[in-house]
C-alpha positions as CSV (number, residue, x, y, z in Angstrom):
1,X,14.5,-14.9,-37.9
2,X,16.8,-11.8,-39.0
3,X,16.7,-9.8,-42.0
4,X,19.8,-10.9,-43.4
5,X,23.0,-8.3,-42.3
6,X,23.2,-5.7,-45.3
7,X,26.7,-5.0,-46.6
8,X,29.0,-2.4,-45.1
9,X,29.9,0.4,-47.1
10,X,33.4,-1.2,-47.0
11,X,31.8,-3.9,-49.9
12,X,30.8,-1.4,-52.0
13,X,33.9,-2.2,-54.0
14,X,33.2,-5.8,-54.3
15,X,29.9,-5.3,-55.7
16,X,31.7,-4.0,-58.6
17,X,33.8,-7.3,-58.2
18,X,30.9,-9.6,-58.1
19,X,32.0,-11.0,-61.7
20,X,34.9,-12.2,-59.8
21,X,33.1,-14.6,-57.8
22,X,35.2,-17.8,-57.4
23,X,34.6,-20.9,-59.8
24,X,31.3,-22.9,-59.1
25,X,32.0,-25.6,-57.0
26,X,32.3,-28.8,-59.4
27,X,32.0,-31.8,-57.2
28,X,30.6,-35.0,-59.1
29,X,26.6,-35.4,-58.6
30,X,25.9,-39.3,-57.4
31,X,23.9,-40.7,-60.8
32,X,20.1,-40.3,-60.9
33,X,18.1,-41.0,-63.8
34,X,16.2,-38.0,-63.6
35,X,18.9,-35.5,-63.2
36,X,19.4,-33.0,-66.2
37,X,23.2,-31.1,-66.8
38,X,22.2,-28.6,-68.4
39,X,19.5,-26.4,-66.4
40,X,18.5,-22.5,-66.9
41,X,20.3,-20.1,-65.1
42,X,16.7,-19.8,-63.0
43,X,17.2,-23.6,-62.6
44,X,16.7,-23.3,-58.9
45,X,14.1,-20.9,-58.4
46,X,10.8,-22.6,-57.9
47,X,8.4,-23.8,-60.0
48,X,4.6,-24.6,-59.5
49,X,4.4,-28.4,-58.2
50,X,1.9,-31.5,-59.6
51,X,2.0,-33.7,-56.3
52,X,-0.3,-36.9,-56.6
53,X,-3.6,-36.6,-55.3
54,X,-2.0,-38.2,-51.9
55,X,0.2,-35.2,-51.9
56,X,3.2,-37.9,-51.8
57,X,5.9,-38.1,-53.7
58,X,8.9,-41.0,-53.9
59,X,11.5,-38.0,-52.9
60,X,9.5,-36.6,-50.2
61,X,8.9,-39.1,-47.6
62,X,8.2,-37.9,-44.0
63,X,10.8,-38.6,-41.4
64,X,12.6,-41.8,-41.0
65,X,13.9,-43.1,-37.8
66,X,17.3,-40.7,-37.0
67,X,20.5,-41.3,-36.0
68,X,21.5,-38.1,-35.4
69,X,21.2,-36.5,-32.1
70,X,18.0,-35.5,-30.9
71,X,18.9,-32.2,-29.5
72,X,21.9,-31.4,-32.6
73,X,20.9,-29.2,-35.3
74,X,21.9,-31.8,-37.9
75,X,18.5,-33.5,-36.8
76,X,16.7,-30.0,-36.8
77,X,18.8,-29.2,-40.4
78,X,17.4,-32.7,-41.8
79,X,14.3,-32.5,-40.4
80,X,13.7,-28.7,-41.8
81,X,14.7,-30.5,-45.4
82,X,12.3,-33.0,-45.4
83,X,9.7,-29.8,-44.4
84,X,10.7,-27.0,-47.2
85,X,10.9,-30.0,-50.0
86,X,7.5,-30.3,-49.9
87,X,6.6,-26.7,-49.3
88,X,8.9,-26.1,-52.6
89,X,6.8,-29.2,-54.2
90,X,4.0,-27.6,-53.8
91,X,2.2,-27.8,-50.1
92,X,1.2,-25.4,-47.7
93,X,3.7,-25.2,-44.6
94,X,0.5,-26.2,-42.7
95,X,0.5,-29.5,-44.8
96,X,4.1,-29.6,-44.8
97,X,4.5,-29.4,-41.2
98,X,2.6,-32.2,-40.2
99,X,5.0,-34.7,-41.3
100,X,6.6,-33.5,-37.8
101,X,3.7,-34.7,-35.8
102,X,5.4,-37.7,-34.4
103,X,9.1,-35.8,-33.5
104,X,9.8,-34.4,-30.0
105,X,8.8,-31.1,-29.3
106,X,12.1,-29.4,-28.9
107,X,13.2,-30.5,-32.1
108,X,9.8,-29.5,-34.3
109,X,10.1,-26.3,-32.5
110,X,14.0,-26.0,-33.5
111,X,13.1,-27.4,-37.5
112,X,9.9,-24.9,-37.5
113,X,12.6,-21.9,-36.5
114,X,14.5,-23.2,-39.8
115,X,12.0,-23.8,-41.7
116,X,10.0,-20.6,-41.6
117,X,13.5,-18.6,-41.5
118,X,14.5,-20.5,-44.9
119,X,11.0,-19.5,-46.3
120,X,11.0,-15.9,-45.6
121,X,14.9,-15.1,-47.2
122,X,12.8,-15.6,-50.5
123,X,15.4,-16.3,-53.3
124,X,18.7,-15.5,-51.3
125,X,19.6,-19.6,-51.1
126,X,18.6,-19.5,-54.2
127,X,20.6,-17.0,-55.3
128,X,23.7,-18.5,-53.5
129,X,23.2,-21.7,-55.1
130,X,22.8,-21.1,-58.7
131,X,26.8,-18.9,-58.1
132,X,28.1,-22.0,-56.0
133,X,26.8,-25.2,-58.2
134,X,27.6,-25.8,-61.8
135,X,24.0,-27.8,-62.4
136,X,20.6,-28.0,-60.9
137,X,20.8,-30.3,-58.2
138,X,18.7,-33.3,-58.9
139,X,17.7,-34.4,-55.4
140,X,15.0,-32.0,-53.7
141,X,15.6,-32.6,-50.1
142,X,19.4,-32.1,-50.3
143,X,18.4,-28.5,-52.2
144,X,16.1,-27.4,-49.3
145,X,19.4,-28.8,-46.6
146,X,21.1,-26.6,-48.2
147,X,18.7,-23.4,-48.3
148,X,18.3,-24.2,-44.7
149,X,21.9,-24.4,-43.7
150,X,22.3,-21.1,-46.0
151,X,19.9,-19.4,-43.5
152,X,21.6,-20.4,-40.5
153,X,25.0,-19.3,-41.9
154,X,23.7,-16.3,-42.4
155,X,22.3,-15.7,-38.9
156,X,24.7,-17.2,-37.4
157,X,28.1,-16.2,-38.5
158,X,29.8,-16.9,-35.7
159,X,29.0,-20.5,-35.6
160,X,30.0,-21.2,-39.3
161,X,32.2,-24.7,-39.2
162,X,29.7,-26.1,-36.8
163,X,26.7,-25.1,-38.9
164,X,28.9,-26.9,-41.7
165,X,29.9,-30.2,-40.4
166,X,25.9,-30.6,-38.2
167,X,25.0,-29.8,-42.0
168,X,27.5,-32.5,-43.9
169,X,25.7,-35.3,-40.8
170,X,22.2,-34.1,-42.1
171,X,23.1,-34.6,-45.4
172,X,24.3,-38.4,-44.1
173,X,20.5,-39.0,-43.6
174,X,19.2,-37.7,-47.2
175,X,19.5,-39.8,-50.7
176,X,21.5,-42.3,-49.1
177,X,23.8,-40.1,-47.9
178,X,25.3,-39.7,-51.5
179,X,25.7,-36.0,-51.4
180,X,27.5,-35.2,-47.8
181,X,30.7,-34.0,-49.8
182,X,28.9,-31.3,-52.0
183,X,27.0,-30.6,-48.9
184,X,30.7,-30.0,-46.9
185,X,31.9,-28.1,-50.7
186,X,29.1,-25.7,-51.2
187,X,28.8,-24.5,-47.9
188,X,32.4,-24.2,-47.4
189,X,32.6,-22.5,-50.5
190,X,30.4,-20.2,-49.4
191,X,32.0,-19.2,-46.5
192,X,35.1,-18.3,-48.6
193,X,33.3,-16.1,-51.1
194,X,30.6,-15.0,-48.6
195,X,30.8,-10.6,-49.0
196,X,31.6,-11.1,-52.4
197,X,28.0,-13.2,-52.4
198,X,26.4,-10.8,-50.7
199,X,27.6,-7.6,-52.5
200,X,26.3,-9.4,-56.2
201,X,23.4,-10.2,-54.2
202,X,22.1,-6.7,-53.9
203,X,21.6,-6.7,-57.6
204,X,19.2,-9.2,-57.6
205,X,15.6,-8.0,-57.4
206,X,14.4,-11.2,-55.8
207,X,17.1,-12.2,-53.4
208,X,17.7,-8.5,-52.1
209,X,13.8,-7.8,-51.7
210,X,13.0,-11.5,-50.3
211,X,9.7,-11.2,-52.6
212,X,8.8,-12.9,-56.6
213,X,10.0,-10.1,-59.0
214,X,5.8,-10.2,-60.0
215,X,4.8,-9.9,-56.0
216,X,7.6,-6.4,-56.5
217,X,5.8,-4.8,-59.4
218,X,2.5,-4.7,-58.3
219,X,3.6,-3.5,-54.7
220,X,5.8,-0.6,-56.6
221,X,3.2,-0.3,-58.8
222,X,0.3,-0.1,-56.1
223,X,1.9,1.8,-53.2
224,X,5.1,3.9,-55.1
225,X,5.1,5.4,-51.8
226,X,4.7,2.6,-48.8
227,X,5.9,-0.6,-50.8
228,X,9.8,-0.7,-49.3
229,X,8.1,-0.9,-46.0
230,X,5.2,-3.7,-46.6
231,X,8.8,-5.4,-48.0
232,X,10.5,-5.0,-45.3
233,X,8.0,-5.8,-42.6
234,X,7.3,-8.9,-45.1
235,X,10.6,-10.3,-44.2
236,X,9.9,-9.8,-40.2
237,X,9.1,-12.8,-38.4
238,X,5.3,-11.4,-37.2
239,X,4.6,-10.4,-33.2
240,X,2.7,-13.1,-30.8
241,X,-0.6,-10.9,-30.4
242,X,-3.2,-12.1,-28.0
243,X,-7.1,-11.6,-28.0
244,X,-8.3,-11.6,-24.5
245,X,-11.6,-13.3,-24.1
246,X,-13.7,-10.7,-22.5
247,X,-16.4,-12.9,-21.5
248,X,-13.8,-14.9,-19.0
249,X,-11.4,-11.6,-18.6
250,X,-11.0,-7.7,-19.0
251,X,-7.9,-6.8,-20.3
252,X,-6.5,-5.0,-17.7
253,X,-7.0,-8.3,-15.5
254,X,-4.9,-11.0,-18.4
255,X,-2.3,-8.2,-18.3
256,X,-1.6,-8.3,-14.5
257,X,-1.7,-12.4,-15.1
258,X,1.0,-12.1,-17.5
259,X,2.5,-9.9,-15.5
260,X,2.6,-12.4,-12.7
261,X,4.1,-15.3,-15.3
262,X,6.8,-13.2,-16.1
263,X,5.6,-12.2,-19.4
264,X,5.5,-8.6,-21.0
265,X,3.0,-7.1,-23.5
266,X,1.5,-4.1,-24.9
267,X,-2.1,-3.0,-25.6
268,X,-2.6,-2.9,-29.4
269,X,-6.4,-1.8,-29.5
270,X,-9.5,-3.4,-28.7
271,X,-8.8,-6.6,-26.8
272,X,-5.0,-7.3,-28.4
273,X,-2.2,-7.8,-26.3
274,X,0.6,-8.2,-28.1
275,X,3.3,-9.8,-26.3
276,X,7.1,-8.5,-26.2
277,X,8.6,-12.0,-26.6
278,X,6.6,-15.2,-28.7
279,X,6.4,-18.0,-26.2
280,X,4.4,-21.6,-26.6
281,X,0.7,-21.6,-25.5
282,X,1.1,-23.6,-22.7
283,X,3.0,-21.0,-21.3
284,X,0.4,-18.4,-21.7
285,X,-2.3,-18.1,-18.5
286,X,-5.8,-19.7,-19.1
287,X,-5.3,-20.3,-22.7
288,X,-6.5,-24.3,-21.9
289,X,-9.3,-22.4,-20.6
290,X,-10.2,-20.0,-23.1
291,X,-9.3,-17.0,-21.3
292,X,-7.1,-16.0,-24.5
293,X,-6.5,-16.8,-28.3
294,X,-3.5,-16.1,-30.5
295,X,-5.1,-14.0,-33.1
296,X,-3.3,-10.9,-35.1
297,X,-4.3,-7.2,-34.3
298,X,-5.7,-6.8,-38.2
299,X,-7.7,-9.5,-38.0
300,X,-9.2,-8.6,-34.8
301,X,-10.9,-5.4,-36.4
302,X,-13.6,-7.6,-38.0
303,X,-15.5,-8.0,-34.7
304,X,-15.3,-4.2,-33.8
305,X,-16.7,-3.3,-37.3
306,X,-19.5,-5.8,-37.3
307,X,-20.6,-4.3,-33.8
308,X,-22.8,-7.2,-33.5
309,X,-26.0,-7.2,-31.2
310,X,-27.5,-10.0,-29.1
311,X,-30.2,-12.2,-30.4
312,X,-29.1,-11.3,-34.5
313,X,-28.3,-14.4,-37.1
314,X,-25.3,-14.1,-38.1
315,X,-23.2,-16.5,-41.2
316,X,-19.7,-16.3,-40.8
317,X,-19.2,-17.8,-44.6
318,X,-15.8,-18.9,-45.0
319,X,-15.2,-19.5,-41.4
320,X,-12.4,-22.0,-41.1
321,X,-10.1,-22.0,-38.9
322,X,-12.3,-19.9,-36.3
323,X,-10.7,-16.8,-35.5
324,X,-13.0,-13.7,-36.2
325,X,-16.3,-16.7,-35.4
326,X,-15.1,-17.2,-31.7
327,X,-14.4,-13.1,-31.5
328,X,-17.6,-12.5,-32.7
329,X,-19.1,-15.0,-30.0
330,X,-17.0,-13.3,-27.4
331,X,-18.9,-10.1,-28.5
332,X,-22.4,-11.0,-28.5
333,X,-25.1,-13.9,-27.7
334,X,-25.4,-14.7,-31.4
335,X,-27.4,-17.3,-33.4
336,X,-24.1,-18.0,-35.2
337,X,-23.7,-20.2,-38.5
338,X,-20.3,-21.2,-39.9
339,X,-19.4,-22.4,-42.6
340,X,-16.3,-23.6,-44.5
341,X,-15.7,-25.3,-47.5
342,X,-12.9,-27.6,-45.9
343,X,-14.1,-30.7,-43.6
344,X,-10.3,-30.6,-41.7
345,X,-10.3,-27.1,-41.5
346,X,-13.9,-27.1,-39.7
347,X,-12.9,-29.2,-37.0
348,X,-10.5,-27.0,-35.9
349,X,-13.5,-24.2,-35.7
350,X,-15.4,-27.1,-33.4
351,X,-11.9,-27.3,-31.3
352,X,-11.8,-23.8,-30.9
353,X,-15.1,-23.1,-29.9
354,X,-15.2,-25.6,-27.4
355,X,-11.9,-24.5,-25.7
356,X,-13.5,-21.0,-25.3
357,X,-17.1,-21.9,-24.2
358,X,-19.0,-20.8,-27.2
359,X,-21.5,-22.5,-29.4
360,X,-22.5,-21.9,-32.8
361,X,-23.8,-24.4,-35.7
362,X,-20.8,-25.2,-37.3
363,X,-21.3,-27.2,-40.9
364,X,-19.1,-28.5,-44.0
365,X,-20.4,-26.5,-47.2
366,X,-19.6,-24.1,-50.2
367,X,-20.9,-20.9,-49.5
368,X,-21.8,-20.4,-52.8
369,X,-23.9,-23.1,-53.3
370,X,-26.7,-21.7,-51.3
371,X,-29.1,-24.4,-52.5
372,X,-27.5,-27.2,-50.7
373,X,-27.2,-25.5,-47.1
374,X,-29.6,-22.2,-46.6
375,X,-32.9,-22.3,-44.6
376,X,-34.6,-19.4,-46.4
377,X,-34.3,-17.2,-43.6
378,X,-32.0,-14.4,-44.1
379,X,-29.3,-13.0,-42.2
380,X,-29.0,-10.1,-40.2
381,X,-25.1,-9.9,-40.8
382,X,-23.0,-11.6,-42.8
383,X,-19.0,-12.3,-42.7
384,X,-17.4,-13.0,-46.0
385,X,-13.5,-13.5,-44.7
386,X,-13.1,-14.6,-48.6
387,X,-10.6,-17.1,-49.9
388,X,-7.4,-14.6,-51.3
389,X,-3.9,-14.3,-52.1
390,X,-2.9,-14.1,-48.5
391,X,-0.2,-11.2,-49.6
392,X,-0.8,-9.6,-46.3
393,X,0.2,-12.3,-44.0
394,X,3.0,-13.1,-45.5
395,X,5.2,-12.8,-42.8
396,X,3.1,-15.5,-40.7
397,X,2.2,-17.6,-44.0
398,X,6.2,-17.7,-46.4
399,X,5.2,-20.3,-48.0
400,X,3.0,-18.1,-49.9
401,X,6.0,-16.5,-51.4
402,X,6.7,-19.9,-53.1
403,X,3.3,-21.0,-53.5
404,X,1.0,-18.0,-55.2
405,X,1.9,-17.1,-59.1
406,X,0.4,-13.7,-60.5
407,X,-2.3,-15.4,-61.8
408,X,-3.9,-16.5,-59.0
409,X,-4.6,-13.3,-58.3
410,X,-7.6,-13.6,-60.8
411,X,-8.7,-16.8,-60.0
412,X,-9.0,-15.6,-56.6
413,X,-11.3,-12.5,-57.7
414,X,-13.6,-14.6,-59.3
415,X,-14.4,-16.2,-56.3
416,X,-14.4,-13.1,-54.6
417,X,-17.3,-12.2,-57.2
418,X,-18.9,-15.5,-57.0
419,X,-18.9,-15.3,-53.5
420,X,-20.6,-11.7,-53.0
421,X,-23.4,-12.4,-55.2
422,X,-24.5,-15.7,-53.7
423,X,-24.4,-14.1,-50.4
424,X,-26.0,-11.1,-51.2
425,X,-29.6,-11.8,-51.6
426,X,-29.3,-13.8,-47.9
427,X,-28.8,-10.5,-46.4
428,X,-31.7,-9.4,-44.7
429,X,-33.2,-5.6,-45.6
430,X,-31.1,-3.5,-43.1
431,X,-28.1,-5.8,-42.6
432,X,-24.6,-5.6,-43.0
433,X,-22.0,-7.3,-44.6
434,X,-18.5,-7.5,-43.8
435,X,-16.2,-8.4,-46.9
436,X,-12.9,-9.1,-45.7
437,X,-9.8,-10.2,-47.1
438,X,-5.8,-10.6,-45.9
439,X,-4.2,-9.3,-49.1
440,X,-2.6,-6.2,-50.1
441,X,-3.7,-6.3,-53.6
442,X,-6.4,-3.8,-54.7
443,X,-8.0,-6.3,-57.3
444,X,-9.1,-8.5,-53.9
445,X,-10.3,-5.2,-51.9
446,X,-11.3,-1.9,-53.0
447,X,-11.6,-2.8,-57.1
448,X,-13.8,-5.9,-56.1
449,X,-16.1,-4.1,-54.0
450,X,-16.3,-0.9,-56.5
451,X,-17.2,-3.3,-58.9
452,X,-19.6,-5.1,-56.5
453,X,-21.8,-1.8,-55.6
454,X,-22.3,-1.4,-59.4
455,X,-23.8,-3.9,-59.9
456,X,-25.8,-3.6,-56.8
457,X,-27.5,-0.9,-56.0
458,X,-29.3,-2.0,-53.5
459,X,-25.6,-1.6,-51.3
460,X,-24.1,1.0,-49.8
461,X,-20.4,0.9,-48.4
462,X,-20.4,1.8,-44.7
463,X,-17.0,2.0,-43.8
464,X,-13.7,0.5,-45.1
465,X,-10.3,-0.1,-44.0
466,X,-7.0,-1.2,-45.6
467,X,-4.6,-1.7,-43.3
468,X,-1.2,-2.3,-45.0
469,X,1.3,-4.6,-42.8
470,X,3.0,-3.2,-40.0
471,X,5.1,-4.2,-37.1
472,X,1.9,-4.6,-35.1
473,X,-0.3,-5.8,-37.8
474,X,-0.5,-7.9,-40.8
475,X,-2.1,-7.0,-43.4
476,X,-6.0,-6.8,-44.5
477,X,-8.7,-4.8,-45.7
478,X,-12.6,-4.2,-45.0
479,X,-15.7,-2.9,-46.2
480,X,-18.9,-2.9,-44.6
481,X,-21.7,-2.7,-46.3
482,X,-25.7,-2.3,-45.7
483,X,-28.8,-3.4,-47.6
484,X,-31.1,-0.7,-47.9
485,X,-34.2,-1.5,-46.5
């Protein structure tokens, strides 16, 4: 994905002409009963989603047998749609996604490159929209065409009428194909009006920052200093980082193998590689083998602040999907528990254990509800990677922009809190617990664990690290801490 272009200084005129932006486009809507004419002028930003316990809905069916071409980007357009409707319903991408699971790999990989570019331009379709349409369009899958489309006029300017009409055949396959002429209007309206679009754009907090105006505050609010930046790196697609299994490999060995597969990478620290181009795993060396995992720099510092021993009992609390367990494996003969609170989610620990060699007792349970899962022996370390807001990864996770509201913030502290004190007593005298989290917010990292310590005194805070996202890391934060003995 690219950051969309920013305007010349050549524009600076028409921002002061954004007023002047052409007519919306009034094309007649095909009848549905559900469809309201008079929306809010935030009619198109999006709302928080009640999906059926199923997670279906009778507008967001999964893909249907296609006519379209199965290397065209109509397919990947309408394909992308289907994806970002339900994201914009309410799912994770990761739910999203799977409704892809059946479709050839070349064209999930080209709907994926849509989809997460749509999802990171936070509020610029939007934006667009609500200046091109006259009312709220009443059909979710032809909204999230159009976002899509938006995005790839927008990276690719050069291939604007063939972005259009691959668009106008997407919309063929969506709602009956009712709405393939104010697909073919809007987008061609947009093209016409496109600087003029992009000048008023840069007075809209959302659209010009790609972030909710609540996310903004609390960043400007936070960091006055280093906000722009965690913005700006926000919007990046993130870097393919690699951990290097160092019971199979030493770094300096998977390096000279990439090296010898024509691929090019960096040393970020520890055992991260971080590679110069993103590629699929099967074209990375030994990965079917376990010799590597795909695994962010940040995330890798868990392990290295743990410095584990051989022999110790560890609980890796909210586990799922296996990351920092196998790293810690990697790092020591340990007598490993993991747990996670998600039955789906812990299968993929299993998967990923087993593809790197390493065993640990892997079981489906809340943390917090001790009763139902501990032993009564304690633990001679503990990691508490805690559920969060995720506002650190949100270059790897934009669905998050769409998904979190300021209040979950809260909600997510109390667990925080709830979490921490269940866990605590299970430490043994001596041990240490790691509280980690992947969110830039300091009600989630420093505040919780200031307000931890006072209310036990019993803990001391070893070390602690906030590491706010950067090209070569996402963002996350750490405290150790010990029991005294």
């Amino acid at each position: 994905m690219h950051v969309l272009s920013s305007v010349s200084d050549d524009l600076a005129i028409a921002r002061h002409r954004a007023k002047l932006v052409g007519s919306p486009i009034a094309i007649k809507f095909p009848a549905l009963p559900s469809f309201s004419s008079s929306p809010s002028p935030r009619a198109l930003r999006v709302r928080k989603p009640t999906l059926p316990e199923n997670g279906s809905s009778p507008c967001l069916e999964g893909p249907t047998p296609s006519t379209l071409a199965p290397d065209s980007l109509a397919l990947s357009l309408s394909l992308a749609a289907r994806v970002m409707a339900r994201v914009h319903a309410g799912q994770s991408l990761t739910q999203a996604l799977a409704i892809l699971g059946k479709t050839a790999p070349a064209a999930r990989a080209a709907a994926q490159d849509v989809v997460y570019g749509s999802l990171r331009q936070y509020g610029c379709g939007e934006f667009i929209l609500r200046r091109l349409l006259q009312r709220s369009l009443p059909h979710p899958e032809v909204q999230a065409l159009l976002l899509g489309a938006l995005y790839r006029l927008q990276t690719r300017p050069e291939s604007g009428y063939m972005v259009v009409d691959q668009a106008v055949a997407a919309a063929g396959e969506l709602a009956g194909g009712g709405f393939k002429g104010l697909v073919n209007g809007v987008l061609r309206n947009y093209l016409r009006q496109r600087e003029v679009l992009h000048a008023a754009m840069l007075d809209d907090d959302e659209a010009a920052q790609q972030h909710p105006g609540w996310w903004l505050a609390r960043l400007r609010r936070c960091y006055p200093e280093h906000w722009q930046n965690i913005v700006a790196v926000g919007n990046l697609p993130p870097p393919m980082t690699l951990r290097v299994n160092r019971r199979r490999a030493t770094l300096t060995d998977y390096a000279k193998r990439l090296q010898d597969a024509g691929l090019s990478a960096r040393t970020a620290g520890g055992d991260a590689l971080i590679l110069a181009k993103p590629v699929s795993v099967d074209a990375l060396p030994g990965f079917v083998d376990g010799l590597v995992s795909i695994q962010d720099a940040g995330a890798q510092r868990a392990g290295h602040l743990l410095e584990l021993l051989d022999g110790q009992r560890v609980l890796d609390a909210c586990a799922a999907p296996g990351g920092k367990t196998g790293h810690l494996l990697e790092m020591a003969d340990l007598q490993l528990l993991a747990l996670d609170i998600d039955g789906h989610r812990t299968r993929r620990i299993e998967d990923n254990l087993q593809r790197l060699g390493l065993q640990a007792t892997v079981q489906v349970a809340d943390c917090r509800a001790t009763d139902q899962w501990w032993d009564g022996q304690p633990f001679e370390a503990i990691l508490a990677d805690v559920p969060c807001s995720a506002s650190g990864v949100a270059r790897r996770h934009p669905d998050i922009k769409y998904l979190r509201r300021e209040s979950d913030i809260r909600r997510f502290a109390r667990i925080q809190t709830e979490i921490l004190d269940k866990l605590w007593p299970l430490l043994k005298p001596g041990g240490k617990l790691l509280y980690a989290t992947c969110s830039v917010f300091p009600e989630e990292n420093g505040a919780q664990i200031d307000a931890f310590l006072f209310r036990q005194p019993a803990a001391r805070r070893l070390d602690e690290e906030r590491l706010l996202p950067q090209e070569e890391h996402d963002g996350f934060y750490y405290a150790l801490l010990r029991k005294a003995v």
